[in-house]
matplotlib code that plots the C-alpha trace (Angstrom):
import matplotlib.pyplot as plt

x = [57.2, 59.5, 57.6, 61.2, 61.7, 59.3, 57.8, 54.0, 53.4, 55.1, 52.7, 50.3, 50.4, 50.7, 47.6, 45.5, 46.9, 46.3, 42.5, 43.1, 43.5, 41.3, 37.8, 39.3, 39.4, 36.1, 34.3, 35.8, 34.7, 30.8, 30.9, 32.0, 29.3, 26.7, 27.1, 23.9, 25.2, 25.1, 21.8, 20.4, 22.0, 20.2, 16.9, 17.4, 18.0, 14.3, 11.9, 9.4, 10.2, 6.8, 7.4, 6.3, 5.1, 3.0, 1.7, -1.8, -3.1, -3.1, -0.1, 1.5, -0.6, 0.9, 4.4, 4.5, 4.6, 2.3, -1.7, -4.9, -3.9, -0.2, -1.2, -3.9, -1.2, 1.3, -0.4, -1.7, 1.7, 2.7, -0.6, 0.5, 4.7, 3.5, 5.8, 8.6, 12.0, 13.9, 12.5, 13.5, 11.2, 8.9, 10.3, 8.0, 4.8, 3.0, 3.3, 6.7, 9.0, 13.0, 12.6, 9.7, 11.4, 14.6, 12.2, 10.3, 13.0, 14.0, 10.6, 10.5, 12.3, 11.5, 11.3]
y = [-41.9, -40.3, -38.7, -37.2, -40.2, -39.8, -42.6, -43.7, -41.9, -38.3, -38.5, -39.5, -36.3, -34.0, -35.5, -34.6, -31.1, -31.0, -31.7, -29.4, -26.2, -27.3, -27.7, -24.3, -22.7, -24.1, -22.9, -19.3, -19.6, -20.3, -18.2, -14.8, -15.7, -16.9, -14.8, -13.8, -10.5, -9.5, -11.0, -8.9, -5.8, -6.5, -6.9, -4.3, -1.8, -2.5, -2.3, 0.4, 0.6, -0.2, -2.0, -0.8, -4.1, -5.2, -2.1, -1.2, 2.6, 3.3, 1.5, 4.0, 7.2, 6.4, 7.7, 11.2, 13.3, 10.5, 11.2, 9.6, 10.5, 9.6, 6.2, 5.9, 6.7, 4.4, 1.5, 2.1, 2.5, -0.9, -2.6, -1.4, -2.7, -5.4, -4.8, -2.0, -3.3, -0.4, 2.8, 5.3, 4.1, 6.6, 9.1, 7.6, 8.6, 11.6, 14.1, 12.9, 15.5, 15.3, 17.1, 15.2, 11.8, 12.8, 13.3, 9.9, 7.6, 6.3, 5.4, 2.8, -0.8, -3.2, -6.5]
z = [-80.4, -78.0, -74.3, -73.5, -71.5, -68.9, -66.6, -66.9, -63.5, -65.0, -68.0, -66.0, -63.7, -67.5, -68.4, -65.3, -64.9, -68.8, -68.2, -65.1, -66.9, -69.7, -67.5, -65.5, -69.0, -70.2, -66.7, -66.6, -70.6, -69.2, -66.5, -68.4, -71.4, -68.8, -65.7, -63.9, -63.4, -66.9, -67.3, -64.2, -65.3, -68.6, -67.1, -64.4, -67.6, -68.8, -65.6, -66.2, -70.0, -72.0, -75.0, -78.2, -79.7, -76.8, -75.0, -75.1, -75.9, -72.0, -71.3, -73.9, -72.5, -68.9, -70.3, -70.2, -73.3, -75.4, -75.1, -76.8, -80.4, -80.1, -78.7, -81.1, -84.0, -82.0, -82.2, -86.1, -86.7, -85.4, -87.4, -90.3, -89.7, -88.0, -85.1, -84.0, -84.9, -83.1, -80.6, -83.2, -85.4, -83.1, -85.1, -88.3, -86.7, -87.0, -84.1, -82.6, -83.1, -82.6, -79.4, -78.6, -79.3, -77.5, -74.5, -74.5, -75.9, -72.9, -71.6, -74.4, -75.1, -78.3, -77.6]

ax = plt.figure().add_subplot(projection="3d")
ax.plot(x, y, z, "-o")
ax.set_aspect("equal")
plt.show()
């Protein structure tokens, strides 16, 4: 096999800058799919968002625009599914409107 004639320490210096770029590659790879930014910015999104499948009935009544019997209906709701797969699922239970959905939907995340 021909190495167009270079010497040992020529291929030598190929193979290192070779493995070089490759571990540069792989770490810009991990840090783009695993930054902690994106992460944070994630998290960040969610604080003071009550989640469907874990709040209680006064968890739910603290966001505005949901009282006793909404929370009540909330939570049958989600006994009945067995959990909320998505926050527009709201729009399922009895007594959220469009209008009244378009106004809460952002107080809610389904995790």
């Amino acid at each position: 096999m021909i190495m167009f004639s270079l010497t040992q320490e020529e291929r030598r210096v190929i193979l290192f800058l070779a493995c070089v770029a490759l571990i540069g590659m792989a770490t810009d790879f991990l840090v783009k799919k695993y930054s902690p930014l994106k992460s944070l910015s994630s998290l960040t999104q969610d604080i003071g968002k009550v989640n469907l499948n874990t709040a209680d009935k006064e968890l739910l009544m603290s966001v505005s625009g949901i009282g006793e019997k909404l929370g009540a209906r909330i939570i049958e709701y989600r006994q009945k599914q067995g959990r909320f797969f998505q926050v527009e699922e709201l729009k399922n239970i009895k007594g959220i409107t469009n209008y009244k959905y378009e106004k809460i939907r952002d107080s809610f995340i389904v995790k």
